[in-house]
C-alpha positions, 0 to 999 in steps of 0.5 A: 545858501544865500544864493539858493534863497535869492533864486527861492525869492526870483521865483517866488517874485513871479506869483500872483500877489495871493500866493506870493504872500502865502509862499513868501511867508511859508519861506522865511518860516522855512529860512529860519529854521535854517538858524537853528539847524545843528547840521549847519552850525558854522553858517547859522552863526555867522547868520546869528552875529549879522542879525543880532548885532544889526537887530534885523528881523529880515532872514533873507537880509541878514544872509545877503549881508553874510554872505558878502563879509563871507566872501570878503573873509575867504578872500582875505590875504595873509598880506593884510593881517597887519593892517587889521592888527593896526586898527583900534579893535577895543573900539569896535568891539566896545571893551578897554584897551588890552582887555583880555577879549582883545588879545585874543582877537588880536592873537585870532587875527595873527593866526589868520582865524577868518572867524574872528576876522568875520566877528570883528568885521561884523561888530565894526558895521554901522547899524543902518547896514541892513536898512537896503541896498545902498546901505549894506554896501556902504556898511561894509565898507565902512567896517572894512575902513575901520580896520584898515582895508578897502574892498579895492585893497582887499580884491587886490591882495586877494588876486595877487595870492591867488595867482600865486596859487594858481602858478604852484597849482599849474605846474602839478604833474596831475592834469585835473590838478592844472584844470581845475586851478585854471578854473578856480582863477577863472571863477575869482576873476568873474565874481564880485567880491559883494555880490550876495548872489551867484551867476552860475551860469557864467562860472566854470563848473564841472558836469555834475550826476544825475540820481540815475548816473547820468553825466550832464552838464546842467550850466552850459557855459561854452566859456567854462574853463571845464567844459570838456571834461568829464567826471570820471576823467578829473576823479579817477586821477585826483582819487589815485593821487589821495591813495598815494598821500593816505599810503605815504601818511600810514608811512609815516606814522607806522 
């Protein structure tokens, strides 16, 4: 969502001042219904949290800045759960020592709860994060050194469990299992852990359908690692391979 709104904006920059004005706020009206709508709850919240706990009035700041502890979040390896545990989380999140909100936070973190991960990381950030782009960076890894990780520590953790992945993934007797695991480790390589923003046009991404049917193949990246494939070839295959686990599932329990 946040990199739709940067796109939004890139073409919005391009107006005249008047109607980039008018334009400019039409958007952020229509960004913020984006926080109130129950069909996205999960990312409205982690909108809310950002904004609320930096106080800031900027919509589309406050996505950038959610959009980057997201990624941070989604990358976060297993490998690292005890660093955090380590940290003073009552201080950050300005309770007594072994109140009961933290052992719950702490109980989160062990569990791997990436939501109470992002909370936590999000109470640690000072509150000049979202004052511009230096800030929000240095922000963030200000929170990160308060609960002992580094984005370095975090992009190297991160890349180590993906490969792993990506070795269990590249045995698959499935094809479009092996594509799409080169492709998933190609896309990780390629994008920044704090960029708020996606280059699609450098990433691997299959073709996609068009109302009509049409299979096209929008981003024209010759370097994507699925350039060659089509839909039909990767869904056929992953469709007949998700009715094998639905029979085996009903097996089970029957």
């Amino acid at each position: 969502m946040a990199n739709e709104m940067i796109t939004r904006l890139s073409l919005i920059s391009e107006l005249d001042e008047a109607d980039k004005l008018v334009e400019n706020g039409l958007y952020q009206r229509e960004s913020l219904s984006f926080i109130y709508n129950q069909n996205i709850t999960e990312y409205s919240v982690c909108v809310h949290i950002v904004a609320n706990h930096l106080l800031c009035k900027d919509i589309f700041v406050a996505f950038q800045i959610c959009s980057i502890i997201t990624r941070l979040v989604l990358n976060f390896s297993g490998a690292l759960i005890e660093n955090v545990l380590a940290s003073e989380i009552h201080d950050i999140l300005g309770i007594p020592k072994n109140h009961e909100f933290e052992k719950r936070v702490r109980s989160g973190i062990r569990g791997r709860d990436l939501g109470i991960l992002y909370f936590l990381i999000c109470s640690a950030l000072p509150k000049n994060t979202a004052d511009d782009p230096k800030t929000m960076i240095a922000g963030i890894r200000l929170a990160l050194e308060k609960i002992n990780l580094s984005l370095e520590l975090l992009r190297e953790e991160a890349r180590k469990e993906i490969e792993s992945i990506a070795n269990d993934l590249g045995s698959s007797k499935l094809k479009a299992i092996r594509l799409l695991s080169i492709a998933g480790f190609d896309n990780f390589s390629k994008i920044p852990l704090t960029t708020s923003g996606l280059n699609v046009s450098n990433l691997s991404l299959p073709r996609v359908y068009l109302g009509d049917g049409t299979e096209v193949d929008i981003f024209r990246n010759d370097n994507s690692q699925l350039k060659d494939v089509g839909i039909e070839e990767i869904f056929d295959e992953l469709y007949a391979g998700q009715k094998w686990v639905e029979r085996f599932s009903e097996a089970c329990t029957a």
